[in-house]
C-alpha positions as CSV (number, residue, x, y, z in Angstrom):
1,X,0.0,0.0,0.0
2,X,1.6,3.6,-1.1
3,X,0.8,6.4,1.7
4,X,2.3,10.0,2.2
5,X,3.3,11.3,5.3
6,X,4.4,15.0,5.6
7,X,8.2,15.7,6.1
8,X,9.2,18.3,8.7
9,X,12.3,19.7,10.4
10,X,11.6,17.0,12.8
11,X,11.6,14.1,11.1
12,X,14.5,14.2,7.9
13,X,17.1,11.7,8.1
14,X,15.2,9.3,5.5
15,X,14.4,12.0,3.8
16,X,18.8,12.8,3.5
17,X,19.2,9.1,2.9
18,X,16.5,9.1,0.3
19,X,18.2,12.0,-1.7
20,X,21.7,11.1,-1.0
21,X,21.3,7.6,-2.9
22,X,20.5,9.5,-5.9
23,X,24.1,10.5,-6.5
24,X,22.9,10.9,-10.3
25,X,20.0,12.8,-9.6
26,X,21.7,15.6,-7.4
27,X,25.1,15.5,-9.8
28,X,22.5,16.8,-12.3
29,X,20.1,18.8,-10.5
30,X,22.2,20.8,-7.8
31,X,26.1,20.1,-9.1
32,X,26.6,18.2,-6.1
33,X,26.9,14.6,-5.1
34,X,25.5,14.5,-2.2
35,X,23.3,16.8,0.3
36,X,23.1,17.6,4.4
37,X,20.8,18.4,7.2
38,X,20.9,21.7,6.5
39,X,20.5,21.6,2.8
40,X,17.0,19.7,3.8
41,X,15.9,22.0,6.2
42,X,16.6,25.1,3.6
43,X,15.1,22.9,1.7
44,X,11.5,22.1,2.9
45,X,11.6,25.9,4.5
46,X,11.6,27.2,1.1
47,X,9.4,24.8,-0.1
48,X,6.8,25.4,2.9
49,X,6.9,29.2,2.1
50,X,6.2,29.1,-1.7
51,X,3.1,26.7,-0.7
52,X,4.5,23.7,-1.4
53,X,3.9,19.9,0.7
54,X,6.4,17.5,1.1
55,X,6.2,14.0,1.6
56,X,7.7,10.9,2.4
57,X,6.1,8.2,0.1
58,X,5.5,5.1,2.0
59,X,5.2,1.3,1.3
60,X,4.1,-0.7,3.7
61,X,5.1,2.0,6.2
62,X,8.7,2.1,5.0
63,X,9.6,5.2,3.7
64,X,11.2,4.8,-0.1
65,X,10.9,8.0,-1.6
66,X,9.7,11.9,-1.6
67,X,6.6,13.6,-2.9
68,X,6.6,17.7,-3.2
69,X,3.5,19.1,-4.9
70,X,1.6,22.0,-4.6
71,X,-2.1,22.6,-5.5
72,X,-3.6,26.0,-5.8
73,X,-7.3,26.9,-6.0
74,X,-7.9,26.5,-9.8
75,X,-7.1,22.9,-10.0
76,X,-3.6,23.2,-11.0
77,X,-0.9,20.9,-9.3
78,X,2.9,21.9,-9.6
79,X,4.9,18.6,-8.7
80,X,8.2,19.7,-7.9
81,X,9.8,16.1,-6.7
82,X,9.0,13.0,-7.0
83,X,12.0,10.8,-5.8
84,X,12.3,6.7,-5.2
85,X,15.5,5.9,-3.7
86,X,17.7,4.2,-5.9
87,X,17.7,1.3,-4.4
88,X,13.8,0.8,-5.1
89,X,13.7,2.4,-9.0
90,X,13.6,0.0,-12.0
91,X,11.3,-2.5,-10.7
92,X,7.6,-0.3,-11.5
93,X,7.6,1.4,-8.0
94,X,7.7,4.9,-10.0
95,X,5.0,4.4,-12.0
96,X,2.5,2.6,-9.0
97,X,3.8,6.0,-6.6
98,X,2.5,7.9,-9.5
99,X,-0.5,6.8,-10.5
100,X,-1.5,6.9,-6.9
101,X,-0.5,10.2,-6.4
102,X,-2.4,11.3,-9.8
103,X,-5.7,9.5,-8.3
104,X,-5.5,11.5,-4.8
105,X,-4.8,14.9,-6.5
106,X,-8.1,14.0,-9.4
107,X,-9.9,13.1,-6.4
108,X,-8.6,16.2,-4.6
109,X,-10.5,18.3,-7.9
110,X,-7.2,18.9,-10.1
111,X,-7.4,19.3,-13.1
112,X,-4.2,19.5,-14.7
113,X,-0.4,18.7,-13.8
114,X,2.7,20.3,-14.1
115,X,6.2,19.4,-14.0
116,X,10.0,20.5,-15.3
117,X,12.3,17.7,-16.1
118,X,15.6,18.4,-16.1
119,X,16.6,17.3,-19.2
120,X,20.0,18.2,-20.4
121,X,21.9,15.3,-19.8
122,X,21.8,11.1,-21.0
123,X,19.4,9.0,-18.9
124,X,16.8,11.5,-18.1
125,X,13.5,10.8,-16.9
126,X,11.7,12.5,-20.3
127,X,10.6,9.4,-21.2
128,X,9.3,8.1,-17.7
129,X,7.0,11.3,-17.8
130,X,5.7,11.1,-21.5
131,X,5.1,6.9,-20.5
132,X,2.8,9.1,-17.7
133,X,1.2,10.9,-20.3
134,X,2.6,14.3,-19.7
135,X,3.3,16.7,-22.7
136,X,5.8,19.1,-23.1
137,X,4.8,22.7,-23.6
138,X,7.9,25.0,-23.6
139,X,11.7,24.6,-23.0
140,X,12.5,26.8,-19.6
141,X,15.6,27.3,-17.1
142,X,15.7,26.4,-13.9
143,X,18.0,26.9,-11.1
144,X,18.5,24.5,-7.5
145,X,21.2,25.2,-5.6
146,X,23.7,26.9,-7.4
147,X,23.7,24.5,-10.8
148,X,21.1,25.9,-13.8
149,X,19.5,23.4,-15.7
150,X,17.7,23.1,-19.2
151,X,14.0,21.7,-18.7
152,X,11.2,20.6,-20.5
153,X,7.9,22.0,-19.0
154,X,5.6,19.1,-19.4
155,X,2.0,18.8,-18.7
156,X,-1.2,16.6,-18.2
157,X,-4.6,17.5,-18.1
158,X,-6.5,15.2,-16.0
């Protein structure tokens, strides 16, 4: 069963090891291999202020990966993160968290989905996102951490 529990100041070391065992991932997103306590707590902060949720993604109460969406009043979702840890990817875990997040936000009244995917480098996740049904719109920039980043801005209307 895939849950989400919210991720505080509190309550971040899986959420450090989560991110941490995507050495990939962060290489390419923030220009660094690996990330700290404090980077996390800037982190979800930030995050917190501009409206956003963040979540641990739960199976069968272990925590494997992290959610961060935001939904504003018209029905539009922004997901920001969605994050297995690499020692759960490849084996259809993306796709279940997914389509289980996608049912709770439709039943939630959204009607359409955004997301950026970083894709400027070999063995992105386009393709994991257009399997989802997502679309891209426009080509944007976007900057985490101190590394900029060529995305697709990719959409789904529900």
């Amino acid at each position: 069963m895939i849950e989400t529990r919210t991720i505080d100041t509190t309550n971040i070391a899986d959420a450090i090891k989560i991110y941490n065992s995507n050495t990939d991932f962060l290489i390419h997103h923030l220009g660094e291999d690996h990330i700290d306590e404090s980077f996390l707590k800037n982190e979800l902060e930030e995050m917190l202020a501009h409206g956003f949720t963040s979540n641990y993604i739960l199976v069968d109460n272990e925590p494997i990966g992290i959610l961060d969406y935001m939904i504003n009043g018209e029905g539009h979702v922004y997901l920001s993160l969605m994050m297995i840890t690499k020692e759960k990817q490849k084996n259809g875990l993306g796709t279940a968290v997914y389509n289980s997040f996608e049912e709770m936000i439709r039943n939630s009244g959204a009607q359409i989905i955004r997301i950026d995917v970083v894709d400027d480098y070999e063995n992105n996740v386009l393709p994991f996102w257009e399997k989802m049904g997502f679309e891209a719109k426009r080509r944007d920039e976007l900057t985490w951490g101190n590394k900029k980043s060529s995305v697709s801005v990719m959409e789904k209307v529900l």
